[in-house]
C-alpha atoms as a printed R data frame, in Angstrom:
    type eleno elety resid chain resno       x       y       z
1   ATOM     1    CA   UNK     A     1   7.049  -9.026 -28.044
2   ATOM     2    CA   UNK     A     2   4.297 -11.539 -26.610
3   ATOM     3    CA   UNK     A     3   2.687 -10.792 -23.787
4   ATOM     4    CA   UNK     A     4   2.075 -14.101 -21.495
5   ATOM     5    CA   UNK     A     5   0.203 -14.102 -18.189
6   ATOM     6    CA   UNK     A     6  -0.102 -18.014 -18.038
7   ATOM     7    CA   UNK     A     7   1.871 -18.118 -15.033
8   ATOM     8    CA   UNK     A     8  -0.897 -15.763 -13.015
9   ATOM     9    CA   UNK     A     9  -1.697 -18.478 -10.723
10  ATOM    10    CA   UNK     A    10  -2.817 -18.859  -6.891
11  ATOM    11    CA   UNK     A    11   0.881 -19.910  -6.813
12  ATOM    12    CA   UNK     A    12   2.437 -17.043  -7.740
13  ATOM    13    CA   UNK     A    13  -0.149 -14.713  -5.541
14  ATOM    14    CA   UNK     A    14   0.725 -16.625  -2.392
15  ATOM    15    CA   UNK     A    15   4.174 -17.070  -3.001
16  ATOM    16    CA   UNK     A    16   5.517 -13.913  -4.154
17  ATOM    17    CA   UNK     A    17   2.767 -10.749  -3.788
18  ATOM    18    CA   UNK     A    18   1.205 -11.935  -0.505
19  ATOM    19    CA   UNK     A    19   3.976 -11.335   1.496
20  ATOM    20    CA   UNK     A    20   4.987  -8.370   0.096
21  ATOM    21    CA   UNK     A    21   1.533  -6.889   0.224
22  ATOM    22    CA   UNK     A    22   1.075  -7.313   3.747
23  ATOM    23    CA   UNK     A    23   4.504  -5.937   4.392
24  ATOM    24    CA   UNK     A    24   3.316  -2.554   2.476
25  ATOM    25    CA   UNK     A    25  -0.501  -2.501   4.073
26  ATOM    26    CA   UNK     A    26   1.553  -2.736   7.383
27  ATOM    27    CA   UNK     A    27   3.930   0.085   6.725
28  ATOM    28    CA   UNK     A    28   1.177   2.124   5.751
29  ATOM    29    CA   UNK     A    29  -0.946   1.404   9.384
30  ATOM    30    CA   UNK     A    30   1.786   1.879  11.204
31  ATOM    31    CA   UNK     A    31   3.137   4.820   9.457
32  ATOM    32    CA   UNK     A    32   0.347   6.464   9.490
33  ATOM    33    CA   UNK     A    33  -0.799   6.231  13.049
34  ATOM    34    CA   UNK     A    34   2.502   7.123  14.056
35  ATOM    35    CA   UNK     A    35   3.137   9.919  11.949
36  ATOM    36    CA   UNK     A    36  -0.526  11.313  12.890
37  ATOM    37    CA   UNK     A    37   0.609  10.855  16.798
38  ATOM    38    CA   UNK     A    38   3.622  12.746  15.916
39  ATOM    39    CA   UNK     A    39   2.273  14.685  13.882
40  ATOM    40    CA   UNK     A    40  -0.401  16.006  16.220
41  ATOM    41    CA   UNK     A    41   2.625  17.133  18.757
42  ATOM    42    CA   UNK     A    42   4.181  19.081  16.023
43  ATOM    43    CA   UNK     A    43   1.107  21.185  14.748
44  ATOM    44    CA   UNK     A    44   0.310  21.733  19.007
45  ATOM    45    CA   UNK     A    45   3.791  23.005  19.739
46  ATOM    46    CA   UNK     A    46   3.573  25.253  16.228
47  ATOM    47    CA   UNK     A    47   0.673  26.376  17.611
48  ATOM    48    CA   UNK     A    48   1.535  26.740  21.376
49  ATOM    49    CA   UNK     A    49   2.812  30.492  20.639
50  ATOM    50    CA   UNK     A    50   6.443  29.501  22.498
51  ATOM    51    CA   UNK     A    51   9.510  29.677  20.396
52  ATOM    52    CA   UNK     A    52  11.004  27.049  22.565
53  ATOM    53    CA   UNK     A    53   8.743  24.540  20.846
54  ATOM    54    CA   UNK     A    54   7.269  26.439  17.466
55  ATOM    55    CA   UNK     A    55  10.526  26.815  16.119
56  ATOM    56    CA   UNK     A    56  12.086  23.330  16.153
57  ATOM    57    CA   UNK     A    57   9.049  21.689  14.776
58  ATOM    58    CA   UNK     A    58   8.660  24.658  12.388
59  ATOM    59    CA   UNK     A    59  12.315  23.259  11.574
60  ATOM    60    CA   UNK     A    60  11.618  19.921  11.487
61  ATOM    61    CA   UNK     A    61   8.460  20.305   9.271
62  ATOM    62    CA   UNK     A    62  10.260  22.181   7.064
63  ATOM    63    CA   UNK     A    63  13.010  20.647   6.852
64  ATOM    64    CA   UNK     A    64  11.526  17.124   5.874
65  ATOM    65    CA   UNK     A    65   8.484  18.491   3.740
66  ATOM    66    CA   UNK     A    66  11.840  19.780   1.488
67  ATOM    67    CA   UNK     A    67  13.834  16.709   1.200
68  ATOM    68    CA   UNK     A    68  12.744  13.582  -1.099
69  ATOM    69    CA   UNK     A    69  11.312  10.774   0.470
70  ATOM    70    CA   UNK     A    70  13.819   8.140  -0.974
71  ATOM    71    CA   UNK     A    71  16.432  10.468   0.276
72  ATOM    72    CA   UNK     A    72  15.653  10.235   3.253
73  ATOM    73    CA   UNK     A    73  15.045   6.101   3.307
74  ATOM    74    CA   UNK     A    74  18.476   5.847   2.354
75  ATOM    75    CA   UNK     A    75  20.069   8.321   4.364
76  ATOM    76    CA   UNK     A    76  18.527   6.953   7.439
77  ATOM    77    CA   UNK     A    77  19.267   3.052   6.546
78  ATOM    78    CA   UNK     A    78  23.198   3.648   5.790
79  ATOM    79    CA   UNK     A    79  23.786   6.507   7.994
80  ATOM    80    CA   UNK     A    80  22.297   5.378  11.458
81  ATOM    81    CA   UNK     A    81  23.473   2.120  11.747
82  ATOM    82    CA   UNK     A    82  26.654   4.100  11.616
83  ATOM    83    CA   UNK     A    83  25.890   5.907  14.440
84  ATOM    84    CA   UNK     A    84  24.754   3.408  17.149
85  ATOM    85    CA   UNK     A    85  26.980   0.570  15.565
86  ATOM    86    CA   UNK     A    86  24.945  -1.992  14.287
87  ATOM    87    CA   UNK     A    87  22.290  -2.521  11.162
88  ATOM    88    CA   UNK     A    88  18.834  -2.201  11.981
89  ATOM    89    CA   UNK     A    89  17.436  -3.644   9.342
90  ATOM    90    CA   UNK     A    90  15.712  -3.180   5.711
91  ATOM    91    CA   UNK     A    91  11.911  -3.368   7.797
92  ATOM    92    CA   UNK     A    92  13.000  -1.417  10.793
93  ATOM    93    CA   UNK     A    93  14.208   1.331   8.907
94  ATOM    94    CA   UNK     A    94  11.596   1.529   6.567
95  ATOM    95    CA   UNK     A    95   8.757   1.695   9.383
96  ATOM    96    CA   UNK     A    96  10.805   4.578  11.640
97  ATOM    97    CA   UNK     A    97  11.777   6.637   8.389
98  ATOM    98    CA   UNK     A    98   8.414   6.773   7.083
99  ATOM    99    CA   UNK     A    99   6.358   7.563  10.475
100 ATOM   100    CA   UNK     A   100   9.340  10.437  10.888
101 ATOM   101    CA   UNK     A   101   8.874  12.025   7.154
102 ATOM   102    CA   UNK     A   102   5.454  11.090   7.250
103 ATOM   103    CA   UNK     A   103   4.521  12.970  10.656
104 ATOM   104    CA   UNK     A   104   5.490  16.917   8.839
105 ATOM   105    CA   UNK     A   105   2.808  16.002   6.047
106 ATOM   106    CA   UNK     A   106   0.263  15.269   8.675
107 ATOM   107    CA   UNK     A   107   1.311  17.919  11.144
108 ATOM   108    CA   UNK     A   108   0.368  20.928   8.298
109 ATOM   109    CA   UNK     A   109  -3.151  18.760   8.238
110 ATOM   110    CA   UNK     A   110  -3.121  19.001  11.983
111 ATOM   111    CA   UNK     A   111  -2.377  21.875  11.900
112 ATOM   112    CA   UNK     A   112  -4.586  23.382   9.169
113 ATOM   113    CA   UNK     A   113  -7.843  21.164  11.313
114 ATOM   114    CA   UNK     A   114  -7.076  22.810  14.814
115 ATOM   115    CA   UNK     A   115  -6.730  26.316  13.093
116 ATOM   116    CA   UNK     A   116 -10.281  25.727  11.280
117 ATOM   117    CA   UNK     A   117 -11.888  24.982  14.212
118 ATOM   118    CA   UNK     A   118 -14.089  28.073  15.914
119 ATOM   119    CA   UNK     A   119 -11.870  30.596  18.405
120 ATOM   120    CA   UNK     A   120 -15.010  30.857  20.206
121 ATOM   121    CA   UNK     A   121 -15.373  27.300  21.005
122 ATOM   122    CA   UNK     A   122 -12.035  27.522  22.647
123 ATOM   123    CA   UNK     A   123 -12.983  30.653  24.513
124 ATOM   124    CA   UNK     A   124 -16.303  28.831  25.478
125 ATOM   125    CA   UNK     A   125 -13.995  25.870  27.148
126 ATOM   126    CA   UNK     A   126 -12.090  28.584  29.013
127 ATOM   127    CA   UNK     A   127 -14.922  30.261  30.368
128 ATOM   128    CA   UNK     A   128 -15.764  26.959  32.340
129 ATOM   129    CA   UNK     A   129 -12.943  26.321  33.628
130 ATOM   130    CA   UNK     A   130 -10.926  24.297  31.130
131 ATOM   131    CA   UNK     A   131  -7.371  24.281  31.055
132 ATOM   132    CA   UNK     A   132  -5.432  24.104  27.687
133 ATOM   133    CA   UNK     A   133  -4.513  20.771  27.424
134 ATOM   134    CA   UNK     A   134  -8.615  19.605  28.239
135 ATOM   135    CA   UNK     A   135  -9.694  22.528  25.601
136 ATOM   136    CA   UNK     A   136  -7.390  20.542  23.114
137 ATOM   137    CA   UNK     A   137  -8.385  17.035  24.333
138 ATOM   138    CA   UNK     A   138 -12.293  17.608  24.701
139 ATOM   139    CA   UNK     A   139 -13.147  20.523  22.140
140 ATOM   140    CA   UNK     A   140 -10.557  20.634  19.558
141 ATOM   141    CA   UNK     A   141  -8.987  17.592  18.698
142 ATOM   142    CA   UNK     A   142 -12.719  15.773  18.321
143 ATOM   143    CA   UNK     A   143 -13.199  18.550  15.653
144 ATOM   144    CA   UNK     A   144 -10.354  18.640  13.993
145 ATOM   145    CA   UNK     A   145  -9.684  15.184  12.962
146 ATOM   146    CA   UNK     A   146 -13.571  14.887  11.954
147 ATOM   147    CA   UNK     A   147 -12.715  18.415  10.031
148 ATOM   148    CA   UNK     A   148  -9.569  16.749   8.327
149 ATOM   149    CA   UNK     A   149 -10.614  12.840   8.157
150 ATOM   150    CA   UNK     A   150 -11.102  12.963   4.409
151 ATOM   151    CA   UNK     A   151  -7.482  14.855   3.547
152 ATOM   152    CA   UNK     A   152  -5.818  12.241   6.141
153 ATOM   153    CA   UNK     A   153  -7.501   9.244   4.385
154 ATOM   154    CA   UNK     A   154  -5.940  10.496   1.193
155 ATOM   155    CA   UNK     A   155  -2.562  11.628   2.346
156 ATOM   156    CA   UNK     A   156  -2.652   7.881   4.026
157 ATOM   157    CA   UNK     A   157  -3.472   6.843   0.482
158 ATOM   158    CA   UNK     A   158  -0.173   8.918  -1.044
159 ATOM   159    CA   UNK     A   159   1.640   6.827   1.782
160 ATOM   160    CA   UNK     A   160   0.651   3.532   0.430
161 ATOM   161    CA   UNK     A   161   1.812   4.622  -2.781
162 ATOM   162    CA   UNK     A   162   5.686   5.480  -1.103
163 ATOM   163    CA   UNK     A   163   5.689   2.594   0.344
164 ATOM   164    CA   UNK     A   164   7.025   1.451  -3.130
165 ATOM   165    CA   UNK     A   165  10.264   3.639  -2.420
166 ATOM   166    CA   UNK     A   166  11.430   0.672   0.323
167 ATOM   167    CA   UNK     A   167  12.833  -1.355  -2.724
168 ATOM   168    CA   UNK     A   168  16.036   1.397  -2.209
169 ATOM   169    CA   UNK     A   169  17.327  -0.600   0.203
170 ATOM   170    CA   UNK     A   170  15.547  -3.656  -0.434
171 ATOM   171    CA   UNK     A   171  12.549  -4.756   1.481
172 ATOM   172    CA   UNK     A   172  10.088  -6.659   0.394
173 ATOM   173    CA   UNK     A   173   6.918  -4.449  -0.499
174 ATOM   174    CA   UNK     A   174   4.142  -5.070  -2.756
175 ATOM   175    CA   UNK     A   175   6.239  -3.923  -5.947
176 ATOM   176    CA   UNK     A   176   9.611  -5.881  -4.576
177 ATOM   177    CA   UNK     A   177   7.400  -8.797  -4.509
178 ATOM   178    CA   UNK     A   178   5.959  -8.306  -8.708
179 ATOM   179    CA   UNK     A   179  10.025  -7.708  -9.128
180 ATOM   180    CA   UNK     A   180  11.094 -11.048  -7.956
181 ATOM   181    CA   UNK     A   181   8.019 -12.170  -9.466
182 ATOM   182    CA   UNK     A   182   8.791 -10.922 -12.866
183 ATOM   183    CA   UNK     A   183  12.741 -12.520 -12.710
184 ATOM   184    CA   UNK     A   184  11.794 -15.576 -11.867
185 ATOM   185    CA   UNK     A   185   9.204 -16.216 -14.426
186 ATOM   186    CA   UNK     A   186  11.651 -14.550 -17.007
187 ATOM   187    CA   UNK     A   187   8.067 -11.850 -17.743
188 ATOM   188    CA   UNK     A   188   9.204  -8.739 -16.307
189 ATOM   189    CA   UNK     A   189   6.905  -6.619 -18.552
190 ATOM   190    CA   UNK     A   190   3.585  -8.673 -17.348
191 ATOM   191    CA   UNK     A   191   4.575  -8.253 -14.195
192 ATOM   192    CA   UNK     A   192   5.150  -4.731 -13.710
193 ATOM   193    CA   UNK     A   193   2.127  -4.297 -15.725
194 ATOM   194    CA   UNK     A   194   0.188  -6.381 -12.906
195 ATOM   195    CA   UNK     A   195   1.785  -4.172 -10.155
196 ATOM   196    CA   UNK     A   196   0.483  -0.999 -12.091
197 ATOM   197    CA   UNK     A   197  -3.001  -2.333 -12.268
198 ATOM   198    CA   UNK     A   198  -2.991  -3.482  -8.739
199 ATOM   199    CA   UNK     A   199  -1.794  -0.504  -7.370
200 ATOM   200    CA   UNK     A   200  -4.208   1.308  -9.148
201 ATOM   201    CA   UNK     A   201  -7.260  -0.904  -8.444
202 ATOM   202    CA   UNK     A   202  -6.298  -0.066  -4.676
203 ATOM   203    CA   UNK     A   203  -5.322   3.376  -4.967
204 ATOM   204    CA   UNK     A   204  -8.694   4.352  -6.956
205 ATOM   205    CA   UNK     A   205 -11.045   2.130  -4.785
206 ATOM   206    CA   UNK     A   206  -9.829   4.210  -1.416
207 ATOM   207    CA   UNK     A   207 -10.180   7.038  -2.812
208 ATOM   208    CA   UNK     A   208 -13.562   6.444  -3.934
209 ATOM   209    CA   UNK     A   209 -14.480   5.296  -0.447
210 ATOM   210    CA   UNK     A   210 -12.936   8.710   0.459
211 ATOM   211    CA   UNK     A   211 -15.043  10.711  -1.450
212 ATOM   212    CA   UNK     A   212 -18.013   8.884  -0.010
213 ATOM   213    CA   UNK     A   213 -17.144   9.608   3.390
214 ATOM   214    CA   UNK     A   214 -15.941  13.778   2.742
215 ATOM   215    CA   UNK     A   215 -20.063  13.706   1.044
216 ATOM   216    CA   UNK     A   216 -21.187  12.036   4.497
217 ATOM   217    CA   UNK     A   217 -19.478  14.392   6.293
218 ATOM   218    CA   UNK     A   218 -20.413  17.444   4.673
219 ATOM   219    CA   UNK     A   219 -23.805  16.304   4.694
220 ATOM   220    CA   UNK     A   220 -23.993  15.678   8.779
221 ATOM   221    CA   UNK     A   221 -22.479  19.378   8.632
């Protein structure tokens, strides 16, 4: 078998991993802010002590932390358009499935953050005259995410290796992109050779930059 990259070109970047690239760095933002957002409410009401609210996010936590991601993808595209009657899209679905599945993996890192943060620093915000929700906002929260930056940064790294999963139903991701790429040009091999060193080359350099910052951090501890 010959290997042949000769048709690497500016060309083929722009018109077929570009676009695809972009669509996976922007499922990844959005995801992850999102599913941090979300997932912040679901470690709080865990937390809160009241059944009412621990034990349907317990539930819901559970419940997607035990299901596999693709699963999930394409239960959500075939099964909701089903529900409220019309498609909503390869994109759409992709961005409100992964902020959902994504948001149990960051509430247990919520969670785990606001737990490892000091009971007396709470107490301290109660003695003068802090309500809960201002204890959370003002003393917690600030701590927490510092506490839990580094294992968000990588689980936000994980995420932008899923993203790959979106070529079940067929949007157009980074690896959908090296895909068409790799028909086109007849060199399927090269190209999902390329998309392995790619996503690597990405993959390894954030996490590098992660380790940096967890040093940093430890060291302004």
């Amino acid at each position: 078998m010959n290997i042949d990259f000769s048709f690497l070109t500016w060309d083929f970047i722009r018109g077929f991993i570009l676009n695809g690239l972009y669509f996976s760095v922007m499922l990844t933002i959005v995801a992850t802010i999102g599913g941090i957002f979300l997932g912040t409410l679901l470690a709080l009401a865990r937390l809160s002590g009241k059944k009412v609210f621990a034990i349907p996010a317990q539930i819901y936590v559970d419940t997607l932390r035990s299901i596999p991601l693709v699963m999930v993808i394409l239960w959500f595209f075939l099964l909701i358009p089903l529900l409220i009657g019309r498609p909503l899209g390869a994109e759409v679905s992709a961005f409100i499935t992964f902020t959902l599945f994504e948001a149990a993996y960051f509430s247990e890192i919520m969670r785990a953050g606001i737990q490892s943060v000091s009971r007396g620093q709470v107490n301290a915000g109660y003695a003068v005259g802090m309500t809960y929700p201002q204890v959370m906002k003002l003393v917690v929260l600030p701590q927490a995410f510092r506490n839990m930056l580094p294992v968000l940064l990588m689980q936000t790294i994980i995420l932008f290796q899923d993203t790959s999963l979106v070529y079940a139903i067929g949007a157009y991701d980074l690896l959908k992109g090296f895909e068409v790429a790799g028909k086109n040009f007849n060199r399927p091999v090269e190209t999902y050779m390329l998309a392995a060193v790619v996503y690597f080359v990405i993959c390894f350099s954030l996490s590098m930059g992660v380790r940096a910052l967890q040093k940093r951090i430890q060291i302004i501890r």
